[in-house]
N, C-alpha and C positions, 0 to 999 in steps of 0.2 A: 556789388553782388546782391542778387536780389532773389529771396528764396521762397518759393511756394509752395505751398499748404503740405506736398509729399513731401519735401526737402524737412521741411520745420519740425514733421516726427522724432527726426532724428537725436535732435538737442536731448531728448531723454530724461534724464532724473532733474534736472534743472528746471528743464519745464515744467516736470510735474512739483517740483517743489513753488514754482512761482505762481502757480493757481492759487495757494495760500497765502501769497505777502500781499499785507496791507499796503495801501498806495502811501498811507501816511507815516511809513516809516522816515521819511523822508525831510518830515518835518523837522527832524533828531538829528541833522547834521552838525549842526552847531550847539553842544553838549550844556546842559546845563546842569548842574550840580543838584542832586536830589536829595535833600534836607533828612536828617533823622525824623521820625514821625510821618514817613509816606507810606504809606498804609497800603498794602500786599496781604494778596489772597494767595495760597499754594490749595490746590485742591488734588486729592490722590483716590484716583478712582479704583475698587477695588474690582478687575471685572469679574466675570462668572458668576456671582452671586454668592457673596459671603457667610457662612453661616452663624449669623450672631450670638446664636444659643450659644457657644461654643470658645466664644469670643469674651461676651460677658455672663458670664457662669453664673443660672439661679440655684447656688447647691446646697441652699435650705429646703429646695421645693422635691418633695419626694417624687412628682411630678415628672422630673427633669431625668431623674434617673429610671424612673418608670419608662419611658420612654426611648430612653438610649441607654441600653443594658451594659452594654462595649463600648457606645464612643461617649458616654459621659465622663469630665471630668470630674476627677474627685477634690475633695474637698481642699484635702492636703496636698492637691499638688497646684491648685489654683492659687494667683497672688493676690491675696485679701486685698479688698475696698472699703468692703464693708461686713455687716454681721451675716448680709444676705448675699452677699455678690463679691465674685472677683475676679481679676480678666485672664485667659489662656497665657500656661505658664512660661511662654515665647516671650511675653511685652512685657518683658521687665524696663524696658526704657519708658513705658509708658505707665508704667507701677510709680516711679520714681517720679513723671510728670504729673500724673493724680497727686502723690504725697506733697509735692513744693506748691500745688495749686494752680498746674496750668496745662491739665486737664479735664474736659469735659464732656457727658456723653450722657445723649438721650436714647434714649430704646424706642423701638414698637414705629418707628418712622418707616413711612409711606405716601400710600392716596386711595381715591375709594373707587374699587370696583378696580381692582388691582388685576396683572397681567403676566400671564408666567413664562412667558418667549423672552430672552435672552435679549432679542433684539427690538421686540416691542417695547417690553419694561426698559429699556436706557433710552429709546428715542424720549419715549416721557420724562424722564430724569434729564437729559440733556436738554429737552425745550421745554419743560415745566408747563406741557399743554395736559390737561384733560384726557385720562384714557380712552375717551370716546374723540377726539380729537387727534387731525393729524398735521404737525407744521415741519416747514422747511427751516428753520432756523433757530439756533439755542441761543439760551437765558442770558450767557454770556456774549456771544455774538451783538443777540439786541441792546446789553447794556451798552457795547462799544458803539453801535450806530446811535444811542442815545444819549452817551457824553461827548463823542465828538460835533455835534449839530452845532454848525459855525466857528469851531474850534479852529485856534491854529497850530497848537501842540495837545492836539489827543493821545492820551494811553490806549494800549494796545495790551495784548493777550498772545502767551505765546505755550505752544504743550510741545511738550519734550518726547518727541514721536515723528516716523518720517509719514502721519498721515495725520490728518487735523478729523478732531470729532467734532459732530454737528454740534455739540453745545458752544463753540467757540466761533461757528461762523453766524453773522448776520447777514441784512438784508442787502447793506451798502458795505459794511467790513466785516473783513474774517481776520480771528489770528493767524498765527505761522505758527506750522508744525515746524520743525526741526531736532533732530535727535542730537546733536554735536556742531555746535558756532565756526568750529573750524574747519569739519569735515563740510558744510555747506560754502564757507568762505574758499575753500581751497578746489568745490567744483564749479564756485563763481568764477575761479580765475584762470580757468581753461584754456588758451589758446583759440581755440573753435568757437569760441562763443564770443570774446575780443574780435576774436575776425567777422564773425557777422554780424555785427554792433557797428564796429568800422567801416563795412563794405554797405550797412543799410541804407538803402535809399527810399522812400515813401512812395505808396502805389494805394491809389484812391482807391483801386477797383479790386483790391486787397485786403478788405479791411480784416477781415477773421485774420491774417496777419502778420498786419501791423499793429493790431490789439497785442499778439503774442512778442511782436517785436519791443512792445512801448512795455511788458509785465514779466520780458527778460535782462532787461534795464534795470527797473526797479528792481529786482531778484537781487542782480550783483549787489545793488546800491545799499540793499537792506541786508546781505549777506555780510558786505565789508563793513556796516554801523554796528551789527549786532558782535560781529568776533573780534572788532576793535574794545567795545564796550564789556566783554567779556576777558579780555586779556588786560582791562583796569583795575580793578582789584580781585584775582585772581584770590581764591581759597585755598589758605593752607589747612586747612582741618585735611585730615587723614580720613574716608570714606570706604566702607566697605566696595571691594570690587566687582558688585552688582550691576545690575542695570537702574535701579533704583538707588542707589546709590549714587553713581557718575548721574544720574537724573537729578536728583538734589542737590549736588555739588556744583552742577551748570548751574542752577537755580539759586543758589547761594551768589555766584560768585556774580550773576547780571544783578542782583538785589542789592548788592555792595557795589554795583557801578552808579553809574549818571543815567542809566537807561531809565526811562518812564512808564514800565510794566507796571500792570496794577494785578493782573493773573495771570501765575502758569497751574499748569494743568500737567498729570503726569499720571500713567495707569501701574499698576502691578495686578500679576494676573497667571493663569485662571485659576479662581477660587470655583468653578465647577463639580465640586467633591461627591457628584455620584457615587463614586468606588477610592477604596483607600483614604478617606478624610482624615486621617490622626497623621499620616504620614505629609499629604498636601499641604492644607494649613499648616501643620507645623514648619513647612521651608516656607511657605509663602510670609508668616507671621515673625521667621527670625530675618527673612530681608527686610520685612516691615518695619522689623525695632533695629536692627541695627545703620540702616540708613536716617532714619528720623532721627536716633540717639547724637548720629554726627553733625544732622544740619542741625539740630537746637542746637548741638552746645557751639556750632560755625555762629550763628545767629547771635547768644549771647556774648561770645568774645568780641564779636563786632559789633555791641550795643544797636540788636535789632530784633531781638526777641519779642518787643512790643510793640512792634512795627507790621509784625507779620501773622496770619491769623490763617492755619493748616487745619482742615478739614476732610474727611476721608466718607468716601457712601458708597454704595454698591447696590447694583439693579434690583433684587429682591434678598432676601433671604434664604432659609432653609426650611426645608418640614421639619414642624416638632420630632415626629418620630424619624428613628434610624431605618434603610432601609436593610435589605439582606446582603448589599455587598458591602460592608462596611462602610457607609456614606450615607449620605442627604440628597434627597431630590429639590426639584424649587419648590421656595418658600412664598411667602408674600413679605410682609411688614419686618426690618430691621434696625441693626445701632446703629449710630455714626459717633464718630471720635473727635474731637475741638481742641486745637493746641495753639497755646499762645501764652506771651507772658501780661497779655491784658485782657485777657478773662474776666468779666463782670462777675461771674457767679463759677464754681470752681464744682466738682465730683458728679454723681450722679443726677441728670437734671428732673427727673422723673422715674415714675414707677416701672419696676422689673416689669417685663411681658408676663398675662396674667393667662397661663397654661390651661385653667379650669374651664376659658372662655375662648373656644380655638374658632377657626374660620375654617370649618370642611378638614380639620388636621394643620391649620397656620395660626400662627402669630396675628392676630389680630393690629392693624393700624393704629395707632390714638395719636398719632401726629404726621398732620402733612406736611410733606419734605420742603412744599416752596413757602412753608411761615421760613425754614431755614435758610432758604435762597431771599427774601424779603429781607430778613433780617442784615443778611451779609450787604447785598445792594445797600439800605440806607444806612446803618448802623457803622459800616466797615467804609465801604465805597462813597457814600452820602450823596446816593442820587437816589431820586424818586421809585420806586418798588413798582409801581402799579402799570405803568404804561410799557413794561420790560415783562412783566410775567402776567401781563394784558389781565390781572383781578386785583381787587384787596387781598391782601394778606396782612394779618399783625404780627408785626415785628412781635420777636422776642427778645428778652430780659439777657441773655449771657453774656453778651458784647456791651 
């Protein structure tokens, strides 16, 4: 049975899930046992644009409150860090990760000559290119085209989502999106699709495809390695029933396999908080803490808390001031959050955003985002920084 280019539409969600699988999943057929100390990146993107003011509370700064009459937290309901700062009174899992030492968090993080479109500022964050710059391919993608080069068992990248973001695809590989190992294994194993696999026969003068015929193969092939590998050591920790949640719990439980992932990628979302902010962040920030409270403590039962190194950013921030619908417009420059139980350096890694010194009404920058994509590459992953975020960047001290 031989089917042409209108027949081939038909395949559907398979096909389009196969645009994303790497050719070298395949390498992985023959499992090998992945040692304590394989070093795992989770990255948690927060979209819409989080408002970090909000998040890490400056509520010594009269400033803070000057500014947001109504949506400032107060003092006493924030969870102390420090004499100056403390974080939205949601992350108490993440109060309790500060106090054991394993977490950490810089402020004022950006790049220069910042961008307040939603879409523009994440394409820079996912390809860590220059705002005056435009590329087709992210940070993470080109690390995968740059550890695999000659490789016969490459790590791979995988976001728990049924659509892969550009920071994950490269030039020669992408990761795979997937939202659930089983629900893709279970529409690899269709009937309809065994049948025209069986009935394929090869036509030169077909090749758009028999490309599609050779990356519905692989589909199945890396659909049955991955929900075999996911049904290896299955996670009993108990998970909120979010989506962030079951996202983490996937994530737990391939980490605790033989698979050879070095990143997954996973979003929570929208932090957008135009209108109603007290009420938004506050759901978005108790899915926050209570899905991460279950993979650490998955993580340390399974002596692998210091194996793995979680990370969370968001496209821009907020404006200092509140607007009149009770909310934030976009910001520029924001926090990010650093969990792990091997942490170089542990609490606040830098100075609170300095309110007196605003940018046109923002958060002024004082650190770019790809010293922190630098640092992670060599320090974490231990390959080269420079020819993956195509500049120097100096690593940093927390890893």
């Amino acid at each position: 049975m031989l089917i042409k280019r209108k027949s081939f539409i038909q395949i559907g969600s398979l096909a389009t899930a196969s645009v994303f699988v790497p050719k070298f999943l395949k390498a992985f057929e023959t499992p090998a046992a992945v040692p304590q100390g394989n070093k795992v990146v989770v990255i948690i993107q927060l979209s819409g644009g989080n408002d970090g003011l909000n998040t890490v509370i400056p509520f010594r700064n009269d400033l803070y409150y000057k500014n947001r009459p109504k949506l400032g937290i107060q003092k006493n309901e924030a969870l102390m860090l420090t004499d100056e700062a403390g974080l939205h009174p949601s992350l108490t899992a993440f109060k309790e990760l500060y106090d054991d030492g394993s977490l950490g968090i810089f402020n004022s993080v950006g790049y220069p000559n910042p961008d307040k479109s939603h879409f523009r500022s994440m394409d820079i964050w996912h390809t860590a290119s220059k705002s005056t710059d435009y590329w087709n391919t992210g940070w993470i993608g080109r690390y995968l085209d740059a550890q695999c080069a000659g490789c016969d068992k490459p790590t791979q990248a995988l976001e728990i989502d049924d659509v892969l973001s550009l920071a994950l695809k490269g030039e020669h590989i992408k990761g795979l999106a997937l939202e659930d190992p089983k629900r893709l294994y279970n529409t690899s194993q269709e009937k309809y699709f065994k049948e025209i696999l069986a009935n394929h026969k090869a036509d030169a003068h077909e090749q758009p495809v028999e490309y599609l015929y050779k990356t519905m193969a692989e589909t199945i092939s890396s659909a049955d390695y991955i929900f075999k590998q996911s049904k290896q050591r299955p996670s009993a920790e108990t998970y909120p029933d979010t989506e962030l949640g079951k996202g983490l719990k996937t994530i737990a439980s391939l980490i605790f396999s033989d698979i050879n992932t070095k990143v997954y990628y996973i979003s929570l979302g929208s932090f957008d908080t135009h209108i109603n902010q007290e009420f938004q962040q506050k759901r978005l920030f108790n899915e926050l803490n209570g899905a991460v409270k279950a993979f650490v403590k998955d993580l340390k039962a399974n002596n692998r808390f210091d194996d793995v190194l979680l990370f969370s950013f968001s496209e821009f921030g907020r404006r200092v001031a509140q607007n009149a619908s009770g909310g934030t417009d976009h910001g520029k420059a924001n926090n990010m959050f650093f969990v792990s139980g091997a942490l170089k350096q542990k609490g606040i890694y830098n100075a609170l955003p300095d309110l007196n010194k605003l940018d046109d009404g923002d958060l002024q920058f004082q650190m770019d985002f790809r010293e922190v994509y630098a640092t992670v590459l060599e320090k974490w992953l231990g390959t080269d920084a420079e020819p993956i975020l195509k500049q120097k960047m100096q690593p940093l001290n927390f890893i």
